[in-house]
TIRO-2110 file (N, C-alpha, C; in Angstrom, 1 decimal):
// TIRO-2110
-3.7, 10.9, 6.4, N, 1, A
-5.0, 10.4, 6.2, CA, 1, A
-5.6, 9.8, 7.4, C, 1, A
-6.3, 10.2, 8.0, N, 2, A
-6.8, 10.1, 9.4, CA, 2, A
-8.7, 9.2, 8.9, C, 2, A
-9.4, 8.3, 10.1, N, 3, A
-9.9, 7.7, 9.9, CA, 3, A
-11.3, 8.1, 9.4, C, 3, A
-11.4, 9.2, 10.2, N, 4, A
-12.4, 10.2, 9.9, CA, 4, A
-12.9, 10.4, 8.4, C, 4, A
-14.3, 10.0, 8.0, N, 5, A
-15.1, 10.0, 6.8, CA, 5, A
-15.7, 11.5, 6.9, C, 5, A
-15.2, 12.8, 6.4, N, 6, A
-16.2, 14.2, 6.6, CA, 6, A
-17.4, 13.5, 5.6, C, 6, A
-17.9, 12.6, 4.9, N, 7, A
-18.9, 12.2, 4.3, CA, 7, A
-18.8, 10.8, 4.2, C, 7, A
-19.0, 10.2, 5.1, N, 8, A
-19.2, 9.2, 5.2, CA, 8, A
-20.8, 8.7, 5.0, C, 8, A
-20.9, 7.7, 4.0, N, 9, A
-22.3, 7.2, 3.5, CA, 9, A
-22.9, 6.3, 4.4, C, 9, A
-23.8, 5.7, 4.1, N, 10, A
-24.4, 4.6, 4.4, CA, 10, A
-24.1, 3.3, 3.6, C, 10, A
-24.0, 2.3, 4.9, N, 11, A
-24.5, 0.7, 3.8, CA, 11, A
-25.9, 0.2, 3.7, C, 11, A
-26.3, -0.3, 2.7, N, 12, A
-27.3, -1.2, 2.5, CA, 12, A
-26.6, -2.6, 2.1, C, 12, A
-27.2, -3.3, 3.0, N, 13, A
-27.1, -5.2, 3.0, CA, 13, A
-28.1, -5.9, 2.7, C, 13, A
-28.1, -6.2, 1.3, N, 14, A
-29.2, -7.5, 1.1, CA, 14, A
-28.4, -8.8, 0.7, C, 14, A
-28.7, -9.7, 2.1, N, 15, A
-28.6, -10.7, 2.2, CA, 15, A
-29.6, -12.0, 2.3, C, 15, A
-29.5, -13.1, 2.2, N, 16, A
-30.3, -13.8, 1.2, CA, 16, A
-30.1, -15.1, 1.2, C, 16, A
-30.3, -16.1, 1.1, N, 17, A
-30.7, -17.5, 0.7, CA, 17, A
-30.3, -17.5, -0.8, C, 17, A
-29.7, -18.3, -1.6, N, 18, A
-29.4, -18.3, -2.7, CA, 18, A
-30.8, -18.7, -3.5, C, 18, A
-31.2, -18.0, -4.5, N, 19, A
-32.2, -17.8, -5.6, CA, 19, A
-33.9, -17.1, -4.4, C, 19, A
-33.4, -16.1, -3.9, N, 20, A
-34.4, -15.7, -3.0, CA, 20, A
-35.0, -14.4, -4.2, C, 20, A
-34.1, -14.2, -4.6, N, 21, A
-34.3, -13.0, -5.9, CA, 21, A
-34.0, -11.6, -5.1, C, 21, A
-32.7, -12.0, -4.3, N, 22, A
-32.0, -10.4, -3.4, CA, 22, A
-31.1, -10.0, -4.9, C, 22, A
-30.6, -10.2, -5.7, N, 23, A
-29.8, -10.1, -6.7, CA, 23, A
-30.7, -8.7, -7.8, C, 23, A
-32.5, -9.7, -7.8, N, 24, A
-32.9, -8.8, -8.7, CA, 24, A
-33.5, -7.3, -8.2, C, 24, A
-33.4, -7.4, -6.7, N, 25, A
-33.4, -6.2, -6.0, CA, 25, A
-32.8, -5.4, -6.1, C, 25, A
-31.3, -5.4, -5.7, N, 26, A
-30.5, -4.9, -5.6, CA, 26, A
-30.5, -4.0, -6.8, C, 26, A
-30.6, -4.7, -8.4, N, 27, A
-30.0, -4.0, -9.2, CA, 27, A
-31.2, -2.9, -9.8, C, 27, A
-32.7, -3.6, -9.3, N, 28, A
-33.6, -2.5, -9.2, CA, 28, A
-32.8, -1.1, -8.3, C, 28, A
-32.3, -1.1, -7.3, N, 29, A
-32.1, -0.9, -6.2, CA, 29, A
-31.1, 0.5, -7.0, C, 29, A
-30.5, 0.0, -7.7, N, 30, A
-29.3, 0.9, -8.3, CA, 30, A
-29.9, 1.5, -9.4, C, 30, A
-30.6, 1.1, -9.8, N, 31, A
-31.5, 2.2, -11.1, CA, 31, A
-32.0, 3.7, -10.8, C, 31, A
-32.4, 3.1, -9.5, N, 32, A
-32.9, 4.6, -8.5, CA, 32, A
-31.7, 5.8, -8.3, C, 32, A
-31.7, 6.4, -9.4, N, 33, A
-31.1, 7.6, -9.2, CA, 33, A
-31.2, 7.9, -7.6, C, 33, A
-32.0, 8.5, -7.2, N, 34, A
-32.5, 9.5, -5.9, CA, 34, A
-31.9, 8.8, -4.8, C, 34, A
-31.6, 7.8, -5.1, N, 35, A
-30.9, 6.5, -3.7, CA, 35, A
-29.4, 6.8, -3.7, C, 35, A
-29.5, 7.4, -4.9, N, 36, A
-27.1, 7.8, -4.8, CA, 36, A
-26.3, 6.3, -4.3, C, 36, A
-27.3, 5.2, -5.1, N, 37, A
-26.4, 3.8, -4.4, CA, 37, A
-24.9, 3.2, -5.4, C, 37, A
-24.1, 2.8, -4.8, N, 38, A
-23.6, 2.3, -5.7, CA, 38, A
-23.1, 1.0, -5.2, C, 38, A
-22.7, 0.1, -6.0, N, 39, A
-22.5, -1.4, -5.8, CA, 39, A
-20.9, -1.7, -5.1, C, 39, A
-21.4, -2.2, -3.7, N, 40, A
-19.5, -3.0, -3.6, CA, 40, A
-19.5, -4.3, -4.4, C, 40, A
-18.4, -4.1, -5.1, N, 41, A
-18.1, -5.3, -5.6, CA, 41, A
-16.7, -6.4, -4.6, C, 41, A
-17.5, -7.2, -5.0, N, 42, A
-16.5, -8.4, -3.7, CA, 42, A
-15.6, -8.5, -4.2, C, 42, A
-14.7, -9.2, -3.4, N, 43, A
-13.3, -9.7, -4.3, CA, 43, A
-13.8, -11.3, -4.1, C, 43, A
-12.9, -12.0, -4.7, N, 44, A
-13.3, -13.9, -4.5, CA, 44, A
-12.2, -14.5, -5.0, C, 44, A
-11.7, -15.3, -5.0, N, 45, A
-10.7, -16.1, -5.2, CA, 45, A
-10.9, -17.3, -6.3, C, 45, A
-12.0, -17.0, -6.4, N, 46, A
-12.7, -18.8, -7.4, CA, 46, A
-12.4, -18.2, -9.0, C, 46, A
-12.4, -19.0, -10.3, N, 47, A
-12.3, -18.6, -11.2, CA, 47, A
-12.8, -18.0, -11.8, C, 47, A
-13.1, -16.6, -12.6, N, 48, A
-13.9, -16.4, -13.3, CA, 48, A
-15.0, -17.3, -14.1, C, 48, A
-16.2, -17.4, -14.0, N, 49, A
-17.0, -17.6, -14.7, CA, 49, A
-17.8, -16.7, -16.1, C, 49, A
-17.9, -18.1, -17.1, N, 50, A
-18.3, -17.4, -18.4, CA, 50, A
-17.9, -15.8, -18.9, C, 50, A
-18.3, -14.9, -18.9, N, 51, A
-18.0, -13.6, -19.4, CA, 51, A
-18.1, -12.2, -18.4, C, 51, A
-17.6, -12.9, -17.0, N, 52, A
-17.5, -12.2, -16.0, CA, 52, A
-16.6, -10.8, -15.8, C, 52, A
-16.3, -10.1, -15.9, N, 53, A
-15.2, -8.6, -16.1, CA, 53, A
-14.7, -8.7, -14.6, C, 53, A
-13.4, -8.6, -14.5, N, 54, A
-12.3, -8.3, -13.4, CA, 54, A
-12.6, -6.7, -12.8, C, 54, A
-12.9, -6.8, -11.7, N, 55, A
-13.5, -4.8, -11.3, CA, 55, A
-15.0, -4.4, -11.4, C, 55, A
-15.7, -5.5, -12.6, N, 56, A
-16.7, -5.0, -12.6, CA, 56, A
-17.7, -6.1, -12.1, C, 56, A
-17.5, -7.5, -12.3, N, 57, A
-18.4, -8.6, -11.4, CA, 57, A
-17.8, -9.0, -10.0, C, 57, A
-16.8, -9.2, -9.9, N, 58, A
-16.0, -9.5, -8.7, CA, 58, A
-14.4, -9.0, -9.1, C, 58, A
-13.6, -8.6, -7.8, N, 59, A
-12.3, -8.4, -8.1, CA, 59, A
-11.6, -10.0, -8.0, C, 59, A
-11.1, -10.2, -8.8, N, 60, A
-10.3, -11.7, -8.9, CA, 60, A
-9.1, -11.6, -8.6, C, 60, A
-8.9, -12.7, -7.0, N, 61, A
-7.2, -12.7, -6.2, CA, 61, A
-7.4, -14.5, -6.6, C, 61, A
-5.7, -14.5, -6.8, N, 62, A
-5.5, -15.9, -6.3, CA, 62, A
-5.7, -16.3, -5.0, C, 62, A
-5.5, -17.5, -4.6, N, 63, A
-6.2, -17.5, -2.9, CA, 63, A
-4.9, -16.9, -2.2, C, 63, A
-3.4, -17.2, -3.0, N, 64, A
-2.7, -16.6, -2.1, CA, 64, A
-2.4, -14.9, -2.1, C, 64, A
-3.0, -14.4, -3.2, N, 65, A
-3.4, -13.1, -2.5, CA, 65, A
-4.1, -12.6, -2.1, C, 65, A
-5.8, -13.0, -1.6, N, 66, A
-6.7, -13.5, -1.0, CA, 66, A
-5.9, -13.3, 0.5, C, 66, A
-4.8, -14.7, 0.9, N, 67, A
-5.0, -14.4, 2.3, CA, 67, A
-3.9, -13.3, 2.5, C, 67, A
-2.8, -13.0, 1.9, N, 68, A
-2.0, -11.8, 2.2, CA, 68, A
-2.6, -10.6, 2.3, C, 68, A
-3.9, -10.5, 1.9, N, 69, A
-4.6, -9.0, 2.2, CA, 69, A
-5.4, -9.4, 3.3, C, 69, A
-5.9, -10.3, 3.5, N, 70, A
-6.6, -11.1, 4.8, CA, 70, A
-5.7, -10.3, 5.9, C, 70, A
-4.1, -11.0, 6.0, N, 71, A
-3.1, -10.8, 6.8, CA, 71, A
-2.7, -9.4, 7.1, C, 71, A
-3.0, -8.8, 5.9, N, 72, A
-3.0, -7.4, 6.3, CA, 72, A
-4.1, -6.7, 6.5, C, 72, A
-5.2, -7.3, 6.5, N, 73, A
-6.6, -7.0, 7.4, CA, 73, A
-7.2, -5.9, 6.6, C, 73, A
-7.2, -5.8, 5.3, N, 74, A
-8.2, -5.4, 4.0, CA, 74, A
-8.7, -5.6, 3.8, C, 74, A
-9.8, -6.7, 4.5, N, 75, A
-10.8, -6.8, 4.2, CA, 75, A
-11.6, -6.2, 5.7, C, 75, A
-12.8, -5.8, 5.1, N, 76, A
-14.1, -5.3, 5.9, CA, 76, A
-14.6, -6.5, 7.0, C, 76, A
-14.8, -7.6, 5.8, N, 77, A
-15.3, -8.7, 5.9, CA, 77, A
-15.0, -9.8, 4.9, C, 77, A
-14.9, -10.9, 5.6, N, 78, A
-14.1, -12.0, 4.6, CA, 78, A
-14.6, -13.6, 5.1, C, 78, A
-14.9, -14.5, 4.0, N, 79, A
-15.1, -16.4, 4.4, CA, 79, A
-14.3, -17.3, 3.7, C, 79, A
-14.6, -18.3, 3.7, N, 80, A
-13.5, -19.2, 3.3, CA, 80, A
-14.8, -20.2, 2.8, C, 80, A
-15.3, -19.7, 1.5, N, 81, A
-16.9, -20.9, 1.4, CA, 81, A
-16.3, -22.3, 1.3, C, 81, A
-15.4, -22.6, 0.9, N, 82, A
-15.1, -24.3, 0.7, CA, 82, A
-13.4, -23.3, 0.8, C, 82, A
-12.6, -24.8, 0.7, N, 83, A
-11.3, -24.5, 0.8, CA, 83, A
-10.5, -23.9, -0.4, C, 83, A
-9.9, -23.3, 0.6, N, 84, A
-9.8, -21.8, -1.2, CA, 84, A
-10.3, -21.2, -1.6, C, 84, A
-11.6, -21.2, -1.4, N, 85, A
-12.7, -20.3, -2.0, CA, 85, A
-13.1, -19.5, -1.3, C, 85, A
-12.3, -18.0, -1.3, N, 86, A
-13.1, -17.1, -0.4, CA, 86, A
-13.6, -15.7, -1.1, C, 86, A
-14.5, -15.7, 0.0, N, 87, A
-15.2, -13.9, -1.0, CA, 87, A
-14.8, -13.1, 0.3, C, 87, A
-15.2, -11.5, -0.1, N, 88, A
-14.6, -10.9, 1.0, CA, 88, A
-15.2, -9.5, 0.3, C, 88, A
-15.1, -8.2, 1.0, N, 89, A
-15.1, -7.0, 1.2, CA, 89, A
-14.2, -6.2, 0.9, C, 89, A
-13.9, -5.7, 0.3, N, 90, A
-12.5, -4.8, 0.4, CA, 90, A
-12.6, -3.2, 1.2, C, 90, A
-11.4, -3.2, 2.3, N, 91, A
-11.5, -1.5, 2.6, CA, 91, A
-12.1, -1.1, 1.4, C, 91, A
-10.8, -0.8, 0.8, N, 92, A
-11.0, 0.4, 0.0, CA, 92, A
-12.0, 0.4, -1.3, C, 92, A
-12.9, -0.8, -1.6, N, 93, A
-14.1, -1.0, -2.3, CA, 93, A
-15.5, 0.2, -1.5, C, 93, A
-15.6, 0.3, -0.2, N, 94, A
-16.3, 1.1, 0.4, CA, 94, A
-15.7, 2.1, 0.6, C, 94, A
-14.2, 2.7, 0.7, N, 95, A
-13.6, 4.1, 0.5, CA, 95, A
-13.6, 4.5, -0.6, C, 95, A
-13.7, 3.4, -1.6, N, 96, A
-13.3, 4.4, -3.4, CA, 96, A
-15.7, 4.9, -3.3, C, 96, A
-16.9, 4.0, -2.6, N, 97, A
-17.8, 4.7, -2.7, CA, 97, A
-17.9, 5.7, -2.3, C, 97, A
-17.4, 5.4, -1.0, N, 98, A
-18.0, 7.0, 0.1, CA, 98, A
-16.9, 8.1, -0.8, C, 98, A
-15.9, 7.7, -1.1, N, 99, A
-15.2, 9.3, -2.0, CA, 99, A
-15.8, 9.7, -2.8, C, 99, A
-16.9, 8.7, -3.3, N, 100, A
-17.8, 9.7, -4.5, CA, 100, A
-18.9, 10.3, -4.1, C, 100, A
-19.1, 9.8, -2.9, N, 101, A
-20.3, 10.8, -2.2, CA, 101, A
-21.2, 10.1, -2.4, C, 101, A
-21.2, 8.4, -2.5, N, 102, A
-22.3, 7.8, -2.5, CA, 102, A
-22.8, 6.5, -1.4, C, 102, A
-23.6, 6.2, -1.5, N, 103, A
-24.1, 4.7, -0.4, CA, 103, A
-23.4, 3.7, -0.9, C, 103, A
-23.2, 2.8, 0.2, N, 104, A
-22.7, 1.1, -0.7, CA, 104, A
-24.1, 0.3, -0.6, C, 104, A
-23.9, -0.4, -1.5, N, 105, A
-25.1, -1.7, -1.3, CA, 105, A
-24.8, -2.7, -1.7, C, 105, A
-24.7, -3.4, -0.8, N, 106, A
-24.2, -4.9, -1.3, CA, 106, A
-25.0, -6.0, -1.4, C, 106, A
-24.7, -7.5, -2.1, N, 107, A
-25.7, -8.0, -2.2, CA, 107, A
-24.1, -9.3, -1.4, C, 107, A
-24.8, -9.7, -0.4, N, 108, A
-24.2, -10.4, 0.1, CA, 108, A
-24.2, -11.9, 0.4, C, 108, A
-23.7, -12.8, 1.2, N, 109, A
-24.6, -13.7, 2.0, CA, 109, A
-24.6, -13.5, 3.5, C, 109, A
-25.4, -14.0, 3.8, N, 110, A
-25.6, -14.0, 5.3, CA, 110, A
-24.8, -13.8, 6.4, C, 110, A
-23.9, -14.3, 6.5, N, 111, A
-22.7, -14.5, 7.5, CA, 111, A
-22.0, -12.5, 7.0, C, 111, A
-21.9, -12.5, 5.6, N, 112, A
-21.3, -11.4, 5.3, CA, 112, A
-21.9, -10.0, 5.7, C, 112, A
-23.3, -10.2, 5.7, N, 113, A
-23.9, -9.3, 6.1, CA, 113, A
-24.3, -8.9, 7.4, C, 113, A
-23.9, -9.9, 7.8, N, 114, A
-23.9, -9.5, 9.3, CA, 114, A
-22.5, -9.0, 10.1, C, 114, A
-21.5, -9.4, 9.4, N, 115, A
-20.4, -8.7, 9.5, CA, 115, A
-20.7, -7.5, 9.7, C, 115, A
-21.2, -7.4, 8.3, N, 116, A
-20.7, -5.6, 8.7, CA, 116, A
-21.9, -4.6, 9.6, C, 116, A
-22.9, -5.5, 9.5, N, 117, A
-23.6, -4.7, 10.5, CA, 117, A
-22.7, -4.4, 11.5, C, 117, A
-22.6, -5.7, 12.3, N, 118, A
-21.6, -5.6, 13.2, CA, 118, A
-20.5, -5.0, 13.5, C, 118, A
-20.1, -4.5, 12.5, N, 119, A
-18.8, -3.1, 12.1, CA, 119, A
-19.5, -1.8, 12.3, C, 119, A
-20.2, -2.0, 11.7, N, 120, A
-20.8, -0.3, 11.7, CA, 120, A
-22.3, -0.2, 11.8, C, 120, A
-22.8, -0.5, 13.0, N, 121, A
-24.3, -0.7, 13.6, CA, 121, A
-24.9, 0.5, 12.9, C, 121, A
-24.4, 1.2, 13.4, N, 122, A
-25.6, 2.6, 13.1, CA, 122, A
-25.5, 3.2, 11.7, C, 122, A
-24.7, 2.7, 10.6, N, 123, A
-24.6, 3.2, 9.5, CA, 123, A
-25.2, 2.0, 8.5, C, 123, A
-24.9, 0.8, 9.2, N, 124, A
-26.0, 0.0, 8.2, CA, 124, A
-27.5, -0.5, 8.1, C, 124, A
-27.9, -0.4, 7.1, N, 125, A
-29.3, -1.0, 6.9, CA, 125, A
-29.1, -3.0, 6.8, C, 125, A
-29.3, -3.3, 7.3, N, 126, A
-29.3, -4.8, 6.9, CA, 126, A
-30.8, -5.4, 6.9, C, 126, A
-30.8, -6.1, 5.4, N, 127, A
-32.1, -6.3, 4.8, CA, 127, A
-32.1, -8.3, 4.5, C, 127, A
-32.9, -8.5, 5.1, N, 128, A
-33.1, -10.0, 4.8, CA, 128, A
-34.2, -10.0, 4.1, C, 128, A
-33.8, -11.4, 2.8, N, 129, A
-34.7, -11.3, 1.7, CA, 129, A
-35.3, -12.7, 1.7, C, 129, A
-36.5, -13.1, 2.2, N, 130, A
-37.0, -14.0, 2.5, CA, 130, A
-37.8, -15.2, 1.2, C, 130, A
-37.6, -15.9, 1.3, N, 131, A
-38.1, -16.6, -0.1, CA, 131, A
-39.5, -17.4, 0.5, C, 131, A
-40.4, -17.5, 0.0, N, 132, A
-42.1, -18.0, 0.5, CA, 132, A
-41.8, -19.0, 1.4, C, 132, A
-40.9, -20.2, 0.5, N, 133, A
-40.7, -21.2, 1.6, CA, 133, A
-39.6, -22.0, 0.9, C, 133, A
-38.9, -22.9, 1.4, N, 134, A
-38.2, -23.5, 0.9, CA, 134, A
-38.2, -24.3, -0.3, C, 134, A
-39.6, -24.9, -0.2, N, 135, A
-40.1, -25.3, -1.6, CA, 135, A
-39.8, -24.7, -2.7, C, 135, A
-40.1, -23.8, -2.5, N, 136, A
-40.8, -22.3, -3.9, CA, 136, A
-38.6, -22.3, -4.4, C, 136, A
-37.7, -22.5, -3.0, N, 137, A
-36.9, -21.8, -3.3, CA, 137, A
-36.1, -23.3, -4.1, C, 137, A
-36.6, -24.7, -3.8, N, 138, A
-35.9, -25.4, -4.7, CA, 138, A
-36.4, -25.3, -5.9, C, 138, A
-37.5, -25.0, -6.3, N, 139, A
-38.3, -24.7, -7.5, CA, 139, A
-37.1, -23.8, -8.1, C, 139, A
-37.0, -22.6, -7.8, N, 140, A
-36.2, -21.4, -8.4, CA, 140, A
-34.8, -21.9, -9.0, C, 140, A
-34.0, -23.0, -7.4, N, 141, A
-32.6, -23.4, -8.5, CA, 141, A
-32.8, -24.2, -9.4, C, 141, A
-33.4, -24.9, -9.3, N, 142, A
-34.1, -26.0, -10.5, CA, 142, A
-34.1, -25.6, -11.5, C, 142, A
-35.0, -24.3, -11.3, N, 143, A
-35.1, -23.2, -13.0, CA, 143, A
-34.2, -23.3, -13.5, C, 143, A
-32.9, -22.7, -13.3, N, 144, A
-32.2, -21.6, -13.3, CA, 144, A
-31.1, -22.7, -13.8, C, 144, A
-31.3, -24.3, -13.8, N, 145, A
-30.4, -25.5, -14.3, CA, 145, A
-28.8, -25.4, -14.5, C, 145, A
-28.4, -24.6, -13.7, N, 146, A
-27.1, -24.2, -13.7, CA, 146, A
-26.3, -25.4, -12.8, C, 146, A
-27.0, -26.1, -12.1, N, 147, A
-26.2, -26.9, -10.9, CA, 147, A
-26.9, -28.3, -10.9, C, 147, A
-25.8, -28.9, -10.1, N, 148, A
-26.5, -30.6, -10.2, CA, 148, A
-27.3, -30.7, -9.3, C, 148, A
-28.0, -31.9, -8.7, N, 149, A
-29.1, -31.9, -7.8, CA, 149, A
-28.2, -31.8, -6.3, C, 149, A
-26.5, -32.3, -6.4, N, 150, A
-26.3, -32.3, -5.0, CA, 150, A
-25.9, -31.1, -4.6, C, 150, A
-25.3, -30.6, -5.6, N, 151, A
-25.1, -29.0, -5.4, CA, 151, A
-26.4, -28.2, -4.9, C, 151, A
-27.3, -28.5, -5.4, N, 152, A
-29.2, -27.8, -5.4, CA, 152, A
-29.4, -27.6, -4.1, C, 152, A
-29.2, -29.5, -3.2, N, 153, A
-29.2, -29.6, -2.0, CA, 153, A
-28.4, -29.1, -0.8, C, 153, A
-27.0, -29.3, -1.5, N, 154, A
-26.3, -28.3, -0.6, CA, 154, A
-26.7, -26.7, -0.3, C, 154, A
-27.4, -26.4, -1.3, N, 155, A
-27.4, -24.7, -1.4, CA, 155, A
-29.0, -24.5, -0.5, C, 155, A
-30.1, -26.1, -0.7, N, 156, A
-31.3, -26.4, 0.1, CA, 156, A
-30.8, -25.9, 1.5, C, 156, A
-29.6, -27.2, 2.0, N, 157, A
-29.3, -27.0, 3.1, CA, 157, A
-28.8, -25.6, 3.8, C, 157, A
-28.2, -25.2, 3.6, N, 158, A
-27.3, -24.0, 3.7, CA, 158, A
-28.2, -22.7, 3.8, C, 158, A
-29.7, -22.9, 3.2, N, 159, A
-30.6, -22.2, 2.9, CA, 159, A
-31.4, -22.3, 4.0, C, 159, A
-31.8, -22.9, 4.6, N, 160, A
-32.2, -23.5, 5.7, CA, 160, A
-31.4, -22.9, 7.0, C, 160, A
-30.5, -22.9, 7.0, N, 161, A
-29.5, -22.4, 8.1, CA, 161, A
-29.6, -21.1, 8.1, C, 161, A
-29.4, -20.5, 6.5, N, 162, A
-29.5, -18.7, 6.8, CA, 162, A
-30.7, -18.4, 7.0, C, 162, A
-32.1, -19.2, 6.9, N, 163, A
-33.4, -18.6, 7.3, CA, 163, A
-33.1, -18.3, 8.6, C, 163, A
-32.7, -19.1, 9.6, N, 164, A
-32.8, -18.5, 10.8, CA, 164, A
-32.4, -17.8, 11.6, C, 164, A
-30.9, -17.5, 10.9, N, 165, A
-30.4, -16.3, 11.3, CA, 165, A
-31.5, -14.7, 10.9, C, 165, A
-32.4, -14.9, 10.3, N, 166, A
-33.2, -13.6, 9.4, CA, 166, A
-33.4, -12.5, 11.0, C, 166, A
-33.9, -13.3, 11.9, N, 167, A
-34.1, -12.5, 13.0, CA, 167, A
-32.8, -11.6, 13.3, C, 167, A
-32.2, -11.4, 13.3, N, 168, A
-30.4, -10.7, 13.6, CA, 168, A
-30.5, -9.6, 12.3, C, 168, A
-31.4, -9.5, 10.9, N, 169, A
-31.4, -8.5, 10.4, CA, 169, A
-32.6, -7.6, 10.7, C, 169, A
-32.0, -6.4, 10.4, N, 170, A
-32.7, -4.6, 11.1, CA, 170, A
-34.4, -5.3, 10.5, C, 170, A
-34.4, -5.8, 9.1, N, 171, A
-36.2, -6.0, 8.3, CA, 171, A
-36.0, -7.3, 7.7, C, 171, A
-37.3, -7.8, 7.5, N, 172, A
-37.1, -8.9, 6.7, CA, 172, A
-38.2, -8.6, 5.2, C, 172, A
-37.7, -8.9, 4.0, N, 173, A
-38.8, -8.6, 3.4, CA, 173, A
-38.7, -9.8, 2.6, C, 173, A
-40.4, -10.3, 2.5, N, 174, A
-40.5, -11.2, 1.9, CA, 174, A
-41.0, -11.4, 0.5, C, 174, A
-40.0, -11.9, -0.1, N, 175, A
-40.4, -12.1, -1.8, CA, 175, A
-41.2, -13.4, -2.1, C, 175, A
-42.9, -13.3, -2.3, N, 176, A
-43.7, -13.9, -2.8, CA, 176, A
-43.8, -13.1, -3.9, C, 176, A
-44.3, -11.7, -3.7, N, 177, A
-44.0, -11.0, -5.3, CA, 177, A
-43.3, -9.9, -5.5, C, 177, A
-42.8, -10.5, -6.8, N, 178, A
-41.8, -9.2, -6.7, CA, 178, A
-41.9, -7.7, -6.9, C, 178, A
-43.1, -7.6, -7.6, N, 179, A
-43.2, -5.9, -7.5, CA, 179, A
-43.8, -5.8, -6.4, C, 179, A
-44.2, -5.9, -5.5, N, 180, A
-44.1, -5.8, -4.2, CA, 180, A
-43.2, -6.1, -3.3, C, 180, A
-42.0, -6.7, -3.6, N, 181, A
-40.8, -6.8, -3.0, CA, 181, A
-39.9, -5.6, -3.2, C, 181, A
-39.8, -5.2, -4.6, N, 182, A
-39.4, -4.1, -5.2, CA, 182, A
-39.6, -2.5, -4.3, C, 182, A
-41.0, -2.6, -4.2, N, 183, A
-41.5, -1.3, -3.7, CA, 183, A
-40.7, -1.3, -2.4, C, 183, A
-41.2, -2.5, -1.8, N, 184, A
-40.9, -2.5, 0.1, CA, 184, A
-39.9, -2.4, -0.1, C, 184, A
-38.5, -2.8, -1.0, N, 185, A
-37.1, -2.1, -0.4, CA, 185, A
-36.9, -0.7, -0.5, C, 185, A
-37.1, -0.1, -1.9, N, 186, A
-37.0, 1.2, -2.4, CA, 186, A
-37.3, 2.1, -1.3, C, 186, A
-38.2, 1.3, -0.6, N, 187, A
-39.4, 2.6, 0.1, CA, 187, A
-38.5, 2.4, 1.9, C, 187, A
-38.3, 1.3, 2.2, N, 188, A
-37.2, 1.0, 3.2, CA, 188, A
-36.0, 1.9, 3.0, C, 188, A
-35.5, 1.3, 2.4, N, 189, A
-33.9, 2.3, 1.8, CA, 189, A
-33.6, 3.9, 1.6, C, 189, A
-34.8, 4.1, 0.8, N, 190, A
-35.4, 5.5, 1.1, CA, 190, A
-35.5, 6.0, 2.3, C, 190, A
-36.0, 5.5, 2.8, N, 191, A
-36.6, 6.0, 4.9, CA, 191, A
-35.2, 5.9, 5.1, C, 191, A
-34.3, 4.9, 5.2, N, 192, A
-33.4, 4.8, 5.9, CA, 192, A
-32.2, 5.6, 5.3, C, 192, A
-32.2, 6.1, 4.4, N, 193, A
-31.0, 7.1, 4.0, CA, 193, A
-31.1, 8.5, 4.5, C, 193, A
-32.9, 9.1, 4.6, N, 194, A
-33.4, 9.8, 4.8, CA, 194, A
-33.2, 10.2, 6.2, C, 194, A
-32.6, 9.5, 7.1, N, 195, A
-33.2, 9.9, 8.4, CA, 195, A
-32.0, 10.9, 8.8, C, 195, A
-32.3, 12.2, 10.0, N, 196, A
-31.4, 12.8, 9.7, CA, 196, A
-30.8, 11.9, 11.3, C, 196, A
-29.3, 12.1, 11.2, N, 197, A
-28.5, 11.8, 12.3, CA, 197, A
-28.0, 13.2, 13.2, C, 197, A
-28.4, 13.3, 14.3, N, 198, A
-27.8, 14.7, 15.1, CA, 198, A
-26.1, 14.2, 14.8, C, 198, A
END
């Protein structure tokens, strides 16, 4: 088995500030027949939540098999969000895509997505999803009442930090509305699958 991909796909990275609404992209994103995308699913080490599927929301490691695949360097890309809690990439999550003859697209965070640009420059699209302003974006977790106020803040903060990395991604698109957020990726993604490579 040699490294060589005779069909090797494309990545798409939408990465994001938590409740930027890169999530409801994405799965627009995969509706699109004509895009041939399909989803990497992460692996993560944290418990399943509520009525989550093993394979099909995240692949679930304990942390100590988490770092034994770390140690044997299976992962694409991999963090450690708090202690023990890591998400990550799997090789073979982007080998079981490209064998079907299709794109990955991942919905990432920030640090993750820039990984893999940084792996494979000229094969990834990396897409930053910009939220109006910070305001707008504590409004959204507020909504969404899933989390306490220091958690809110932590995710404020943290949000704050991935704005500025946005320059380091290939576009930025910004979600004030969303069917116009919608279009600008499809139509990005599009262009960018499209292009022919000598």
């Amino acid at each position: 088995m040699t490294n060589k991909h005779p069909h090797k796909g494309k990545l798409i990275v939408f990465s994001a500030p938590s409740g930027s609404g890169k999530t409801t992209i994405v799965r627009h994103l995969l509706k699109q027949d004509h895009l041939n995308l399909e989803f990497s699913i992460s692996a993560t080490s944290r418990e399943k939540r509520g009525n989550e599927v093993h394979g099909k929301d995240y692949y679930f490691l304990s942390a100590s098999e988490f770092k034994t695949k770390i140690k044997n360097e299976e992962f694409l890309e991999w963090e450690e969000v708090y202690r023990d809690n890591f998400y990550g990439t799997l090789k073979t999550e982007v080998e079981r895509i490209w064998a079907k003859g299709k794109h990955v697209i991942f919905d990432i965070d920030v640090s993750g997505g820039l990984r893999i640009k940084r792996k494979f420059p000229e094969e990834t699209l990396a897409v930053f999803v910009k939220p109006p302003s910070i305001d707008e974006l504590k409004i959204r977790l507020k909504k969404r009442q899933t989390e306490s106020a220091d958690k809110i803040n932590m995710r404020i903060a943290k949000a704050s930090a991935e704005l500025a990395t946005a320059p380091l991604f290939d576009v930025i698109i910004e979600n004030d509305n969303l069917e116009k957020a919608l279009q600008e990726a499809e139509t990005l993604v599009d262009n960018f699958l499209h292009i022919k490579t000598l």
